[in-house]
C-alpha positions in Angstrom: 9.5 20.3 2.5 6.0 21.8 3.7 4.4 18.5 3.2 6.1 17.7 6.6 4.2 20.2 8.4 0.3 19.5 10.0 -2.4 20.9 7.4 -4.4 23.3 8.9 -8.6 23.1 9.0 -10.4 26.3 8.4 -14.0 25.8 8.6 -16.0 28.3 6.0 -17.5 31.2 7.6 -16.5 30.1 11.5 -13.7 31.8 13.3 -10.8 29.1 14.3 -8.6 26.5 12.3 -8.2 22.7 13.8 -5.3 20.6 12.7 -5.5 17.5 11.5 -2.9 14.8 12.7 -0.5 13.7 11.1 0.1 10.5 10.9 3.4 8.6 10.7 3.9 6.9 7.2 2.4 3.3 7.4 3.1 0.2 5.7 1.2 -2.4 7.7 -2.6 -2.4 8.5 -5.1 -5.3 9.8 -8.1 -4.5 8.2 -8.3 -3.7 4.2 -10.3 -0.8 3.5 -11.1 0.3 0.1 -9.0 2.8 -1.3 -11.7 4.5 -3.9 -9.9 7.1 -5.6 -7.1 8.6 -7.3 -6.2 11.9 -9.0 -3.4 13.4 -10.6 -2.7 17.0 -10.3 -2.4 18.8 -13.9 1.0 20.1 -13.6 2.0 16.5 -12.9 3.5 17.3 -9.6 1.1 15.1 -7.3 -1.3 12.9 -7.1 -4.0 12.2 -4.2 -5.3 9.4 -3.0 -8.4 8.5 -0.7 -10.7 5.5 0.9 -12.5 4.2 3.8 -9.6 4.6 6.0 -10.3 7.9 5.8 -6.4 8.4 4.8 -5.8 11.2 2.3 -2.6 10.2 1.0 0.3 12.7 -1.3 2.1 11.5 -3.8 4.9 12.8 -5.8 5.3 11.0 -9.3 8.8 10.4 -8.9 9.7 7.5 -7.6 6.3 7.1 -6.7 7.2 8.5 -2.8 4.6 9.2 -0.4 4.7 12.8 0.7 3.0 12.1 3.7 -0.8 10.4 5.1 -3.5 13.1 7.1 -6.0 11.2 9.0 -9.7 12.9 7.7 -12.8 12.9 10.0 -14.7 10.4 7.5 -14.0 7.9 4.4 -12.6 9.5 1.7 -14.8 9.1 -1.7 -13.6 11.6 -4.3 -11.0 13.9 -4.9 -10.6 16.3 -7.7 -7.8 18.8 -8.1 -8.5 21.9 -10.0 -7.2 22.5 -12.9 -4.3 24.9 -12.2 -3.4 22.5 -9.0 -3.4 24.5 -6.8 -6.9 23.5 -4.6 -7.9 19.8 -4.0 -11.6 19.2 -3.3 -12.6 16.2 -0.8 -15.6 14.3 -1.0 -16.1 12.5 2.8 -18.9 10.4 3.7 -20.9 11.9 5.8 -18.8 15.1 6.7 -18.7 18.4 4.8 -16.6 18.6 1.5 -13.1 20.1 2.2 -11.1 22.3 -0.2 -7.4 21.8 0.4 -5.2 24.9 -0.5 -1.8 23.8 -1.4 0.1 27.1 -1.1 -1.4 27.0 2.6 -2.3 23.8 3.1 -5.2 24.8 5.0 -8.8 23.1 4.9 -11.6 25.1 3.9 -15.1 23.3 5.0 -17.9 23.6 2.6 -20.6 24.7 5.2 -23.9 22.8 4.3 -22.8 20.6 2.0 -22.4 16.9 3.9 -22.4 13.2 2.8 -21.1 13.5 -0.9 -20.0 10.5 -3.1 -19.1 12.6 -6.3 -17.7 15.9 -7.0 -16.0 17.8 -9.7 -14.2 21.1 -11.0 -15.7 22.7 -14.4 -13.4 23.0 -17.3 -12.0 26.9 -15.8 -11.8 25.7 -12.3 -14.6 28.7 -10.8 -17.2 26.3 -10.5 -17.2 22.7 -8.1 -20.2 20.9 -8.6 -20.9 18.3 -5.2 -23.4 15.7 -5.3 -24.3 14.7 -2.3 -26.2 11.5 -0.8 -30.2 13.3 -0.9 -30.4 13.9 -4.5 -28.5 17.5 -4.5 -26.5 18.8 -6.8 -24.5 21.9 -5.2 -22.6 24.3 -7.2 -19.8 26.2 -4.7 -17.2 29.1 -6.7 -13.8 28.6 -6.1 -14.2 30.2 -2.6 -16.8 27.8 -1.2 -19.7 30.1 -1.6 -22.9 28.1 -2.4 -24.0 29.5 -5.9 -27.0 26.7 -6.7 -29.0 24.1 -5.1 -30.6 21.5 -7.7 -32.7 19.0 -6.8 -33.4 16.2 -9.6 -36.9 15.2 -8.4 -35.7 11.7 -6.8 -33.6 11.1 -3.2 -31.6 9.0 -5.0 -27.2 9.6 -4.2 -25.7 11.6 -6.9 -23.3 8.0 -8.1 -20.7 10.6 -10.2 -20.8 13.6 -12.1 -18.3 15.2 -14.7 -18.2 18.9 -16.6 -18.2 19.2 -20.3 -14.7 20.2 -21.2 -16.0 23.5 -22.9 -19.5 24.5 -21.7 -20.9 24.5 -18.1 -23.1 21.7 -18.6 -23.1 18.7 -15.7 -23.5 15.0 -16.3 -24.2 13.5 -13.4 -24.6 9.3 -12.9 -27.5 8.1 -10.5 -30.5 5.9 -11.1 -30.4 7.9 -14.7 -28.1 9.7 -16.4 -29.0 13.5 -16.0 -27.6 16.8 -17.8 -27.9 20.1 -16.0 -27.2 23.4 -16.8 -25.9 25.5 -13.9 -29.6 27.6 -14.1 -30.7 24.2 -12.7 -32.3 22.9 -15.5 -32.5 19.4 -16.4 -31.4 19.4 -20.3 -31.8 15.8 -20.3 -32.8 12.7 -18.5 -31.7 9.2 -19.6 -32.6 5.3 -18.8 -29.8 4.3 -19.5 -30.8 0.1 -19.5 -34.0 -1.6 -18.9 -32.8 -3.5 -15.8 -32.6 -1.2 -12.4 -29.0 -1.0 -11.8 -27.1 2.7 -10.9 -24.6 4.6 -13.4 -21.3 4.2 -11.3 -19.4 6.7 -13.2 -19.3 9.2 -16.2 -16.9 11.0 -18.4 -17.0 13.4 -21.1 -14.6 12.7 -23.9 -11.9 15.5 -24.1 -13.8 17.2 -27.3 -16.6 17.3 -25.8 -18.8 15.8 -28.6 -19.6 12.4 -26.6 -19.2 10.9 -23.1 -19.0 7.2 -21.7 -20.7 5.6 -18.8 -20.4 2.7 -16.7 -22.8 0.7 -14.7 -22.9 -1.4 -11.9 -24.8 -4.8 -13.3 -25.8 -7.4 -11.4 -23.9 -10.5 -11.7 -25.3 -12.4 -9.3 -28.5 -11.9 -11.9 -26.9 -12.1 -15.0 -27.2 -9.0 -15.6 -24.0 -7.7 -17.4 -22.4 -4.5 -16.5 -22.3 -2.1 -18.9 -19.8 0.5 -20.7 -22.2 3.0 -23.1 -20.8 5.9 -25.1 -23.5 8.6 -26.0 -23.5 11.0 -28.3 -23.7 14.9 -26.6 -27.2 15.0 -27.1 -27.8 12.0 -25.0 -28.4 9.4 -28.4 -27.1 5.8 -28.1 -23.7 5.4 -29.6 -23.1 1.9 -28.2 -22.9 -0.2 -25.6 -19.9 -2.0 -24.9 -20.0 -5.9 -22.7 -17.1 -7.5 -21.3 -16.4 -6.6 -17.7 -16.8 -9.4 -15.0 -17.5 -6.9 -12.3 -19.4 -3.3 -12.1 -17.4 -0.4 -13.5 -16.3 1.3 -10.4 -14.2 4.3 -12.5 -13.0 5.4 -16.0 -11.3 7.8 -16.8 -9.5 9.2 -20.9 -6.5 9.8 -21.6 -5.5 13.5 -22.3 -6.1 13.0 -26.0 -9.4 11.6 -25.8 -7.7 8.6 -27.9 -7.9 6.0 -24.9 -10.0 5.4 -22.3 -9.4 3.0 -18.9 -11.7 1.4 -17.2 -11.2 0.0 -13.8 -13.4 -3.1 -12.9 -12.4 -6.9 -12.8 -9.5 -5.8 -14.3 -7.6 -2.7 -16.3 -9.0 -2.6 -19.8 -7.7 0.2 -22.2 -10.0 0.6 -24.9 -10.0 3.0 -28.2 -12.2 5.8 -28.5 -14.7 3.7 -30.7 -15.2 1.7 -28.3 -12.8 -1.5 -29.0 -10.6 -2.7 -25.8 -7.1 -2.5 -27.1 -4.8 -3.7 -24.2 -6.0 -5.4 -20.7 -4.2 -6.4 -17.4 -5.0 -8.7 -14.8 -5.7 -7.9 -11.1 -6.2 -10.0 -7.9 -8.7 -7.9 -6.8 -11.5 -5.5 -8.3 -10.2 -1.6 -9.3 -11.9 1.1 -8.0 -9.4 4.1 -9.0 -7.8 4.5 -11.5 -6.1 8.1 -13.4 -3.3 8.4 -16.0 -0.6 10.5 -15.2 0.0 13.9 -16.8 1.7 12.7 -19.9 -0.3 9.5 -20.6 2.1 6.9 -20.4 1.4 5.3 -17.2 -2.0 5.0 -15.4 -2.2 4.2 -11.4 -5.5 2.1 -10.0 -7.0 1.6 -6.2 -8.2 -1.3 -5.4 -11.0 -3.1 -2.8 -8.3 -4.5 -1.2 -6.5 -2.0 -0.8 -3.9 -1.8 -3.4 -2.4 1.1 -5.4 -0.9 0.1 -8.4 1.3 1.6 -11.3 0.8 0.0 -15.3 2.0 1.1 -18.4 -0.4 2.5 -21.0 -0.5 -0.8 -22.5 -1.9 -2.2 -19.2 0.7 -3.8 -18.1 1.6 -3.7 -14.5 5.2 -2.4 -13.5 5.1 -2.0 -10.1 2.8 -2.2 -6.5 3.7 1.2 -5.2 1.6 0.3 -1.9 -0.4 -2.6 0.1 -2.5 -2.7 3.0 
């Protein structure tokens, strides 16, 4: 299999390749790093996952095997694969964005374009949207080239961002909820609460016609996180208590029928908003993705845990542990 091999590390617009080591597949760790992300590939073949180890780990959905674990430059904090799986994109803390090929498996560095949280393919897979750490949002084409720079007016770390499933219009999560268009304008700007706490992550339903967010709360203060869906225009639909903890990720279902949440625990809640099935955890989610034909969904944890439940929240198996 060509997962065995080293990937290769081109850097975009520079003249050599590096390889990145290979490490041997490990079971044991001392420390417990965060593992903040997962994502499935849309033919279903793979899925990635990435954290503060700075691990980039390869999946293949049967029998939940590990392909194999490359050792990145930096923590790992978002991965998105586009949308015919073949390129991977790489958010790393505080080191260029990478674009993974998978019929190569070469590294493409985003030249300019370091210190990104969030990042995300639009709905045809030409456009990656990056939002890095300064308040940037960078729109690369499929090739790497930098099409726009947009600031949003504040420093503040672009939190997440998603693409309308139709149109090129960006949500982004930050101190506000922001849309964009890819000119650069700013269709919309949204307090989403009137307590200061960031928008952790966003999501346009499948349709199109709404999108949740999740916050970060304040429980030492009181302060409740909260789930809110909004209509396209950026109107108040509702907003939705019951989490014990900030919401870290969420993420619908294919349908747009069912949406997880990863927090305190996995909630699974309809699309109006009611929480239909939940399942404990030991430690807080950060990840979390359903596969590619909805019936099982796979979390990250703070502790480093990667789990597999059913799509009634139910765990079935701990495919890994730190």
């Amino acid at each position: 299999m060509v997962f065995l091999f080293a990937f290769l590390f081109q850097s975009a617009g520079i003249n050599r390749e590096q390889v990145f080591e290979r490490r041997p597949i490990e079971t044991n760790h001392a420390a417990t790093p965060i593992l903040w992300t997962i994502d499935f590939s849309a033919d279903g073949k793979f899925y990635a996952i990435g954290g503060d180890d700075g691990f980039l780990r390869l999946y293949t959905p049967q029998k939940h095997k590990l392909i194999n674990s490359y050792k990145l430059p930096g923590a790992v904090q978002c991965l998105d694969w586009s949308s015919d799986s073949k390129i991977l994109a790489i958010a790393i803390d505080d080191r260029p964005v990478q674009l993974l090929t998978i019929a190569t498996l070469k590294f493409q560095e985003i030249k300019g374009v370091t210190g990104s949280r969030t990042l995300a393919w639009n709905y045809n897979s030409e456009l990656l949207a990056i939002g890095d750490y300064s308040g940037t949002l960078q729109i690369i084409n499929r090739e790497g080239e930098l099409i726009k720079s947009i600031k949003k007016g504040s420093n503040k770390t672009y939190l997440s961002l998603d693409w309308h499933p139709k149109r090129n219009i960006i949500l982004t999560g930050s101190d506000k909820i922001r849309l964009f268009d890819t000119s650069g304008n700013i269709l919309k700007t949204i307090k989403h609460r009137s307590e200061e706490t960031p928008i952790l992550t966003v999501r346009w339903h499948p349709g199109g016609h709404f999108f949740a967010t999740g916050d970060y709360g304040e429980t030492e203060n009181n302060i409740e996180s909260l789930l809110q869906f909004w209509n396209e225009d950026g109107t108040l639909i509702k907003s939705l208590l019951g989490s014990q903890a900030e919401y870290r990720n969420i993420r619908w279902n294919k349908s747009g029928e069912l949406l997880a949440t990863a927090s305190d625990e996995l909630r699974i809640w309809s699309k109006d908003g009611k929480v239909i099935y939940s399942g404990k955890s030991d430690n807080l989610l950060w990840g979390i993705d359903w596969n590619s034909t909805n019936n099982s969904i796979i979390t990250t944890s703070q502790k480093g845990n990667i789990n597999l439940w059913s799509s009634e929240a139910k765990l079935v198996m701990n495919i890994f542990n730190y």
